[in-house]
NUFI-948820 format. One record per residue (C-alpha): x, y negated, z. Coordinates in steps of 0.001 Angstrom, whole numbers, plus 500000, padded with zeros to 6 digits. Layout:
N
<r xx="X" yy="Y" zz="Z"/>
...
END
This chain:
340
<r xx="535269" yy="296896" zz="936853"/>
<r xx="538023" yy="295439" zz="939389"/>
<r xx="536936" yy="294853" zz="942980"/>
<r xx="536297" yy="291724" zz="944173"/>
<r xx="537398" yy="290100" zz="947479"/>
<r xx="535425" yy="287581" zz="948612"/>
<r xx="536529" yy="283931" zz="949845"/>
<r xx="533434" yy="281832" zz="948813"/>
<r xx="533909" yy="279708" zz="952155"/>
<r xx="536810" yy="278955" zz="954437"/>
<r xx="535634" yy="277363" zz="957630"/>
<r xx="538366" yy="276414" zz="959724"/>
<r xx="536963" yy="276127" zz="963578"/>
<r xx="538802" yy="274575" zz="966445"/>
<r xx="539845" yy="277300" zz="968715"/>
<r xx="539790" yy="275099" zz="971906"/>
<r xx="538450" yy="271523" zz="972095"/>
<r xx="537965" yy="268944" zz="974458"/>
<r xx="534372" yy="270324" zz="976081"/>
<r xx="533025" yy="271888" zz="978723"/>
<r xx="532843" yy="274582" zz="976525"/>
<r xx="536401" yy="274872" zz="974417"/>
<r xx="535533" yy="277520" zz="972177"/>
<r xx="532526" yy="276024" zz="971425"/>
<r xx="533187" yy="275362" zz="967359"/>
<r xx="534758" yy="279108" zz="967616"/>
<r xx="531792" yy="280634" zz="968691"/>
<r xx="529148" yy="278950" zz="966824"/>
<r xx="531628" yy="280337" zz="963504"/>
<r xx="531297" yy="283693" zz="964684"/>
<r xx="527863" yy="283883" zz="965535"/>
<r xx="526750" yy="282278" zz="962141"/>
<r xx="524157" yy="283764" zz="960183"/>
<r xx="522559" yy="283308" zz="956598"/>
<r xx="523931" yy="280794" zz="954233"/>
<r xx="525829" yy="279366" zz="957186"/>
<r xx="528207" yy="282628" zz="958013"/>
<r xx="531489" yy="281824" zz="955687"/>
<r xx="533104" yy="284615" zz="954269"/>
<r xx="535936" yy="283660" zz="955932"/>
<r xx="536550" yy="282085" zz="959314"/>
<r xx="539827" yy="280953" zz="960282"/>
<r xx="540098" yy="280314" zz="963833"/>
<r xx="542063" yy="276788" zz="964005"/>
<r xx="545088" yy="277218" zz="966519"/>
<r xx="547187" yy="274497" zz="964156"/>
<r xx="545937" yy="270766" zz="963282"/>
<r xx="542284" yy="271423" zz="964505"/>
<r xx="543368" yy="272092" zz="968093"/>
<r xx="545186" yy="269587" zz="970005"/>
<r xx="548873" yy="270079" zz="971320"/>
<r xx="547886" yy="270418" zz="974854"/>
<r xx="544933" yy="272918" zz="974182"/>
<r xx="547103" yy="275278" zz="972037"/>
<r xx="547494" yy="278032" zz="975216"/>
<r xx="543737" yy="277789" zz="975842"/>
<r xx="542724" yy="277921" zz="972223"/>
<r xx="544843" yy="281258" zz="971906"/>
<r xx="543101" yy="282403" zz="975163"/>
<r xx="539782" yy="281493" zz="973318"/>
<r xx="540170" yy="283886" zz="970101"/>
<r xx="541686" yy="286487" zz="972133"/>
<r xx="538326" yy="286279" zz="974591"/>
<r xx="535923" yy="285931" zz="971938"/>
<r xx="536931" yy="288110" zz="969073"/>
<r xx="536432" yy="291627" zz="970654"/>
<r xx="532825" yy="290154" zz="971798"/>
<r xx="531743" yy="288600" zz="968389"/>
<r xx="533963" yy="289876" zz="965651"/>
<r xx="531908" yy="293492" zz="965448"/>
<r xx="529199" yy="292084" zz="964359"/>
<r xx="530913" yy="289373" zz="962240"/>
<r xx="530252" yy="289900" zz="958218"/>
<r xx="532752" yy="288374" zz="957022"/>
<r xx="536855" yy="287939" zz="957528"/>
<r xx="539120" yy="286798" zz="960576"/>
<r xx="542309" yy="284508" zz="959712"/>
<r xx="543213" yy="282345" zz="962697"/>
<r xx="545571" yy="279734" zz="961419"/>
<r xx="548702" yy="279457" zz="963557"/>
<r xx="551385" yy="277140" zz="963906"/>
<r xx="554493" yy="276739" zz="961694"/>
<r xx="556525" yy="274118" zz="959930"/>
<r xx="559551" yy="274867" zz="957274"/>
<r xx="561599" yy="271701" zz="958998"/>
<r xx="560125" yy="272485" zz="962186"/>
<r xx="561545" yy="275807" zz="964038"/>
<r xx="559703" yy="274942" zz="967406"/>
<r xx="556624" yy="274990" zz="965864"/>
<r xx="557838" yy="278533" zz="963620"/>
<r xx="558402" yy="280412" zz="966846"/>
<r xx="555399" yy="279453" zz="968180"/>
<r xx="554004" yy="280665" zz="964732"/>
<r xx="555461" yy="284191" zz="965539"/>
<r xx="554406" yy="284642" zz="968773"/>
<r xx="551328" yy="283661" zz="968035"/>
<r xx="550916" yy="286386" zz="965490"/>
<r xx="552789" yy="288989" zz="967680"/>
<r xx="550317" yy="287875" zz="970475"/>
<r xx="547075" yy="287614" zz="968179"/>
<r xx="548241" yy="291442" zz="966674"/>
<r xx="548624" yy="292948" zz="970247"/>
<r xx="545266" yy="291646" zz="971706"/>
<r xx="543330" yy="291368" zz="969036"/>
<r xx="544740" yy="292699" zz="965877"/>
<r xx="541775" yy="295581" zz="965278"/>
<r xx="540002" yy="292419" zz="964682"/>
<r xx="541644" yy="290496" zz="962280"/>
<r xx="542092" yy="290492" zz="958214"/>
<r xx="545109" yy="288622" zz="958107"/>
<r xx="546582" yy="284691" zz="959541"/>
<r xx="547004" yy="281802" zz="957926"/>
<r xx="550821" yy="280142" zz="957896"/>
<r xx="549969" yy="276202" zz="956942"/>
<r xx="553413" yy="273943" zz="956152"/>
<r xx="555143" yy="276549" zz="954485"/>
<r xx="558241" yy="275110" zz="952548"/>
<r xx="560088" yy="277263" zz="949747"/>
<r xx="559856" yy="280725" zz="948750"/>
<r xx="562658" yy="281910" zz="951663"/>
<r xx="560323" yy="280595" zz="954370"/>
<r xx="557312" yy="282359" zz="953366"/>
<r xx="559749" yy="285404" zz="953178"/>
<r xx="560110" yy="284837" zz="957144"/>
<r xx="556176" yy="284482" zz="957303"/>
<r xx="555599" yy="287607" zz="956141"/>
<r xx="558477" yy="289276" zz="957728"/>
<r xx="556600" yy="287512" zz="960966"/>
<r xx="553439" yy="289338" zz="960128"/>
<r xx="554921" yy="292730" zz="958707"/>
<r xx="556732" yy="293092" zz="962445"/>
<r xx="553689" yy="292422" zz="963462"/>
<r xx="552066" yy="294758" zz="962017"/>
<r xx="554518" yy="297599" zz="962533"/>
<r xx="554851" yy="296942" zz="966340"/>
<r xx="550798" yy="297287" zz="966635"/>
<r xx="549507" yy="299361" zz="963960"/>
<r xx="547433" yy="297133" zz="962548"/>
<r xx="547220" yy="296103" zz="958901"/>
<r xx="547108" yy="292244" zz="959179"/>
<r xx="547755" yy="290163" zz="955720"/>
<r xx="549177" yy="286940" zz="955503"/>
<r xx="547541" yy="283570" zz="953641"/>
<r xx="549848" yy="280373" zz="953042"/>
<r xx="549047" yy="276905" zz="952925"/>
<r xx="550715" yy="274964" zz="950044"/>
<r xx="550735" yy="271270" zz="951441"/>
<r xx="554414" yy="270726" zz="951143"/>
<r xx="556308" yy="269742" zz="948087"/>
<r xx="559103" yy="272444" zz="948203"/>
<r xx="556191" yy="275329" zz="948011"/>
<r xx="554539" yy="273406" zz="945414"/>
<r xx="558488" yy="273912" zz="943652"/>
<r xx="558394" yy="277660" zz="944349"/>
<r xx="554953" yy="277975" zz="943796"/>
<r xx="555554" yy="280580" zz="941641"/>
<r xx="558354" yy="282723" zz="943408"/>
<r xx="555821" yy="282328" zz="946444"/>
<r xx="553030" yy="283716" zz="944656"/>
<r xx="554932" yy="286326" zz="943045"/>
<r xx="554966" yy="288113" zz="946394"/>
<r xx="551753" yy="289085" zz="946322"/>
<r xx="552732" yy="291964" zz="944043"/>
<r xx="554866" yy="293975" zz="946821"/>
<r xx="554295" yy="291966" zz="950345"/>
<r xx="551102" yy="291018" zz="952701"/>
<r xx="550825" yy="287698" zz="950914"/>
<r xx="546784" yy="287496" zz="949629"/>
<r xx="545568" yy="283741" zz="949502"/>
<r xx="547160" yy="280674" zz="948194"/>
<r xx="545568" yy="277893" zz="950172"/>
<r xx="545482" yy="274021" zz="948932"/>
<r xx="546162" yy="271597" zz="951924"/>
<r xx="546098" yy="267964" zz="949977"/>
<r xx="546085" yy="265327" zz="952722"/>
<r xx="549605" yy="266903" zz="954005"/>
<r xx="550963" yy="267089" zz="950562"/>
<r xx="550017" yy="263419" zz="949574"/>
<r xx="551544" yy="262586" zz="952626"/>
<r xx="554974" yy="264119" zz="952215"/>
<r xx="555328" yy="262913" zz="948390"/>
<r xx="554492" yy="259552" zz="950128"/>
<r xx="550899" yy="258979" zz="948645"/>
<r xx="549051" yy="256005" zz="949788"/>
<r xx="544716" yy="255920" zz="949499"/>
<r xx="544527" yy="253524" zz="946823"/>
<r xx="541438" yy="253484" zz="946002"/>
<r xx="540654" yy="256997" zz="946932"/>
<r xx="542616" yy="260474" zz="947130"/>
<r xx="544348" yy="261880" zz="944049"/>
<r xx="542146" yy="265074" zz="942262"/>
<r xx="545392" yy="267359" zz="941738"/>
<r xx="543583" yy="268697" zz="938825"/>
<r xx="547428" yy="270081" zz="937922"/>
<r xx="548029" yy="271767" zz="941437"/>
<r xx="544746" yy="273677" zz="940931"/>
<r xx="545488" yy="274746" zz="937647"/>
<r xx="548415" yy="275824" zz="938545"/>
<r xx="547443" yy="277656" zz="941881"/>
<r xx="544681" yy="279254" zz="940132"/>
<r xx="547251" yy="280985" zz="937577"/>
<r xx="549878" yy="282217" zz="939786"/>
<r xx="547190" yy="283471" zz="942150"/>
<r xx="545752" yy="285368" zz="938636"/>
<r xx="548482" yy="286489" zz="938081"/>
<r xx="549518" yy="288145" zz="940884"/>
<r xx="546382" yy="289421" zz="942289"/>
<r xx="545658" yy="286277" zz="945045"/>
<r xx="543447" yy="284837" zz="945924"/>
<r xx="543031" yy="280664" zz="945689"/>
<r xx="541646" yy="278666" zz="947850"/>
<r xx="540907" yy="275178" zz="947390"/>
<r xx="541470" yy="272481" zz="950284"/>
<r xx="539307" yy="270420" zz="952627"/>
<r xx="536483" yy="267920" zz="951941"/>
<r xx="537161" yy="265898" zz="955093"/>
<r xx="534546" yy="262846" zz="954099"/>
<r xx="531529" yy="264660" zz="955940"/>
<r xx="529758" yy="261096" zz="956486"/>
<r xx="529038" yy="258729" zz="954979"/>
<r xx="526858" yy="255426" zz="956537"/>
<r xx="524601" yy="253027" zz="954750"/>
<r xx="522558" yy="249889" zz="955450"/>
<r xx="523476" yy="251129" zz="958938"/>
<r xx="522220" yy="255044" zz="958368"/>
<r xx="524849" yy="257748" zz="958260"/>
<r xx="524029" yy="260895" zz="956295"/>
<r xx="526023" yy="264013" zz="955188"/>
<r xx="528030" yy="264043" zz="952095"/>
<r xx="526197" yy="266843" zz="950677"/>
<r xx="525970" yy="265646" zz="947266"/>
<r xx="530216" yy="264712" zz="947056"/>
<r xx="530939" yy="268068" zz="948343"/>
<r xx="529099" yy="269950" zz="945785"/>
<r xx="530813" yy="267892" zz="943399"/>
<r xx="534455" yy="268653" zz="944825"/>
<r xx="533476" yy="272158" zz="945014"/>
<r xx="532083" yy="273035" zz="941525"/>
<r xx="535569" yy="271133" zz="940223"/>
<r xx="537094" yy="273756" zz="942104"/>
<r xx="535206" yy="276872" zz="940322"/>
<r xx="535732" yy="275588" zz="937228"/>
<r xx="539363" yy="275987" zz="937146"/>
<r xx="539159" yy="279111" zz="938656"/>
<r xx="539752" yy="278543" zz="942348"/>
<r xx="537741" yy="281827" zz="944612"/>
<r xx="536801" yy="279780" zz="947301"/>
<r xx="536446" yy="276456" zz="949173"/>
<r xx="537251" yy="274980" zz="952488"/>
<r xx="534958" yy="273936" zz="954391"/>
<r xx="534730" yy="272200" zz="957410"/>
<r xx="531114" yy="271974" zz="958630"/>
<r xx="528585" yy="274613" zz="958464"/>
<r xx="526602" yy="272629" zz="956249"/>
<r xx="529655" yy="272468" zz="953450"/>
<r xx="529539" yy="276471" zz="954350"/>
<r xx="526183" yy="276555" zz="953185"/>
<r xx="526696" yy="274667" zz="950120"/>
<r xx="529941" yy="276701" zz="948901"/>
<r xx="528419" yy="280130" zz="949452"/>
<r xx="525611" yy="279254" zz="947047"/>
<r xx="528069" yy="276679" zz="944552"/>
<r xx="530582" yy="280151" zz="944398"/>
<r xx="527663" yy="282045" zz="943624"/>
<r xx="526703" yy="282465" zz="939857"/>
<r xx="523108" yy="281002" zz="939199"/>
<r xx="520475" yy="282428" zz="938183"/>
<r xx="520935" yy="281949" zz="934476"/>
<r xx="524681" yy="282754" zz="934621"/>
<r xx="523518" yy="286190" zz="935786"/>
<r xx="521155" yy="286515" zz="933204"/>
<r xx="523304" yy="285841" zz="930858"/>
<r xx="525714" yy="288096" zz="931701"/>
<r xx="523903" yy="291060" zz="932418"/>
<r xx="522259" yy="290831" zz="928914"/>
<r xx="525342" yy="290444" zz="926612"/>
<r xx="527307" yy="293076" zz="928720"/>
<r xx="524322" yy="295368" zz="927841"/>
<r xx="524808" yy="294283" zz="924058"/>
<r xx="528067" yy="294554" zz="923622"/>
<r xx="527931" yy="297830" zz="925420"/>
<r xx="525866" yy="299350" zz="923327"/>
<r xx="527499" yy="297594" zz="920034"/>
<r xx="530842" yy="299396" zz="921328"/>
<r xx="528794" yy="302872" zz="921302"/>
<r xx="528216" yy="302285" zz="918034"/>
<r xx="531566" yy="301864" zz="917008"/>
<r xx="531962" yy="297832" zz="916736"/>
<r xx="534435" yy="295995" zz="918358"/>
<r xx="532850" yy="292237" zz="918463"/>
<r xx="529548" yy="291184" zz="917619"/>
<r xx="527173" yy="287661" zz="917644"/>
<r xx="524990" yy="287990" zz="920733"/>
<r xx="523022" yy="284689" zz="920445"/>
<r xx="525432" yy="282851" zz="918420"/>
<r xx="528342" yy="283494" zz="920382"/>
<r xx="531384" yy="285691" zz="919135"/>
<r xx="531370" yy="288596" zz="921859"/>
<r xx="534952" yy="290407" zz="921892"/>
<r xx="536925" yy="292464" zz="924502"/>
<r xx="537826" yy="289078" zz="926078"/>
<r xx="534505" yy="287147" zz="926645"/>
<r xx="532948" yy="290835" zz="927588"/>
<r xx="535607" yy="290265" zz="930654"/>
<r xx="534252" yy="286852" zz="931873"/>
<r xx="530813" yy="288333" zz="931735"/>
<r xx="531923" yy="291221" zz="934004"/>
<r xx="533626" yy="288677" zz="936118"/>
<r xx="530607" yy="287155" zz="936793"/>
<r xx="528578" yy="290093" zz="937284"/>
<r xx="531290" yy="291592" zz="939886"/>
<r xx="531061" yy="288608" zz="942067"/>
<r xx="527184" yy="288871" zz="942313"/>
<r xx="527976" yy="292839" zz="943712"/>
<r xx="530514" yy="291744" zz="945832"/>
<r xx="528314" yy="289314" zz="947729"/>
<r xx="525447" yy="291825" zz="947776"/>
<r xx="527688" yy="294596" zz="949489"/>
<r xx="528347" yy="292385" zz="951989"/>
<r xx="525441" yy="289698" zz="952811"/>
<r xx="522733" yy="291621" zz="950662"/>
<r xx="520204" yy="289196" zz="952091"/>
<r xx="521900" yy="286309" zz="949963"/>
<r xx="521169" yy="287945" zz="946943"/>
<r xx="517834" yy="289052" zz="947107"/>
<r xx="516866" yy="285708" zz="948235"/>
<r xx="518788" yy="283963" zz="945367"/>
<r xx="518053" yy="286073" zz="942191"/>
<r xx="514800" yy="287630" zz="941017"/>
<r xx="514674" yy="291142" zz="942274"/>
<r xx="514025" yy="292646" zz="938733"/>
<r xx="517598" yy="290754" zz="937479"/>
<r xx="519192" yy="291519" zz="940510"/>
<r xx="518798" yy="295507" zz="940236"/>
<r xx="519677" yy="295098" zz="936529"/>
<r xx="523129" yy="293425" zz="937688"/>
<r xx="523377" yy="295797" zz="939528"/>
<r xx="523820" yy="298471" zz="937257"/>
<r xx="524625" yy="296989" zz="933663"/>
<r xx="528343" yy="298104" zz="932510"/>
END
């Protein structure tokens, strides 16, 4: 079996805000436990912070990583500034990653590059990054937002560098993109159901992740009681799994919570898995190449989905084991564990 990387949950988090305490959204992400700890956290030094707190946001990460990143399960991607019609906000962009790899590169997975426009400018991204990398030593990938309508052109020249450059995640960013094809809310925002599909095969096929985009609706008020979206989200995220998208953005720690379980297979997924992998297994010792496993035609290629499910479940228990033994019966669990 292939190994899988895991992007469940991508909580942006403010790097400096208008508080007493700036980094107050930053360090709450780090120091996340449970359900509530997303697999990755992307330190927001782009839209989330505002254009006076940029300098003090930078100052933030670059204070708290080497404090709470040790102990951090999961992945580090602050999100810089950049812009394909905007070289101001690209040079920030680079020294932000030159600055972020000197002080705290041991620390970090890889940045995010939002506003990317065609294929050429995520070539200076990653050239951005790679010098980056050289000049410290540190092995820092690179993650690209595709909220622009010339990426969404190259989409697939972008994503075609993931075969021989730091490129790893494709990232959806739909409020920017509906904005620049001059999209109005008519009645509410568009589904992209295209996009996705689209994202989620070029990332296939060239070994990236995808990543869907943010749920920003995180109220919602009736007969004068407001209450979290929870039910909406879970909706917007399971569309997103079923067209093959990794992960999910989330905003909130609560939307966390609710990804991390939604990109988890259930119960009876895993069950169902683990059982016809173990029949088919055995139907291949015996010399047959497909056979009915309840009904169902089992071949080379559904034997793959099966696997793909079963790879995700040990990918989450390497790394948050508690999730797993909480969500699965234990007897299931150690079977998924070592079916194939």
């Amino acid at each position: 079996m292939t190994t899988t990387r895991l992007c469940r949950t991508f909580q942006t988090a403010p790097a400096g805000v208008a508080r007493d305490d700036s980094a107050k959204y930053l360090r709450s992400g780090l120091a996340a436990e449970g359900w509530q700890a997303p697999d990755w956290l992307v330190p927001d030094l782009e839209d989330g912070t505002a254009p006076d707190r940029k300098d003090e946001a930078l100052r933030n990460v670059r204070d708290l990583l080497p404090e709470y990143a040790p102990e951090f399960a999961g992945e580090i991607w602050p999100r810089v500034e950049w812009g394909y019609d905007d070289e101001s906000a690209s040079e920030r962009g680079r020294d932000q990653i030159a600055t972020l790899a000197e002080s705290v590169g041991e620390h970090l997975d890889g940045v995010v590059v939002p506003k990317v426009g065609r294929r050429a400018d995520v070539e200076a991204a990653e050239a951005a990054v790679e010098a980056a990398s050289q000049e410290t030593g540190h092995d820092i990938e690179l993650a690209v937002i595709v909220e622009t309508a010339r990426a969404r052109s190259d989409l697939r020249e972008i994503a075609r560098l993931g075969t021989d450059a730091r490129l790893a995640a494709l990232v959806f960013g739909p409020v920017d993109y509906a904005a620049e094809l001059g999209g109005r809310e008519v009645g509410g925002r568009p589904t992209w159901p295209g996009l996705y599909e689209a994202m989620s095969n070029e990332a296939s096929a060239n070994d990236l992740l995808a990543i869907g985009g943010p749920f920003d609706r995180l109220y919602r008020e009736r007969a004068g009681v407001t209450f979290y979206s929870g039910d909406e989200y879970a909706e917007y995220v399971e569309r997103e799994a079923r067209v093959g998208l990794d992960g999910s953005w989330s905003l909130h720690p609560n939307q966390t919570e609710q990804a991390n379980r939604i990109h988890l297979p259930t119960d009876d997924e895993l069950r169902e898995a683990v059982r016809k992998i173990a029949a088919f297994t055995k139907a291949k010792d015996d010399g047959t190449g497909a056979v009915s496993i309840d009904g169902q035609m089992v071949d080379e290629a559904t034997f793959k989905g099966f696997e793909n499910t079963v790879e995700t479940v040990r990918a989450v228990h390497d790394a948050r084991e508690s999730q797993t033994r909480e969500f699965y019966d234990a007897d299931l669990l150690e079977r998924a564990l070592s079916v194939g």
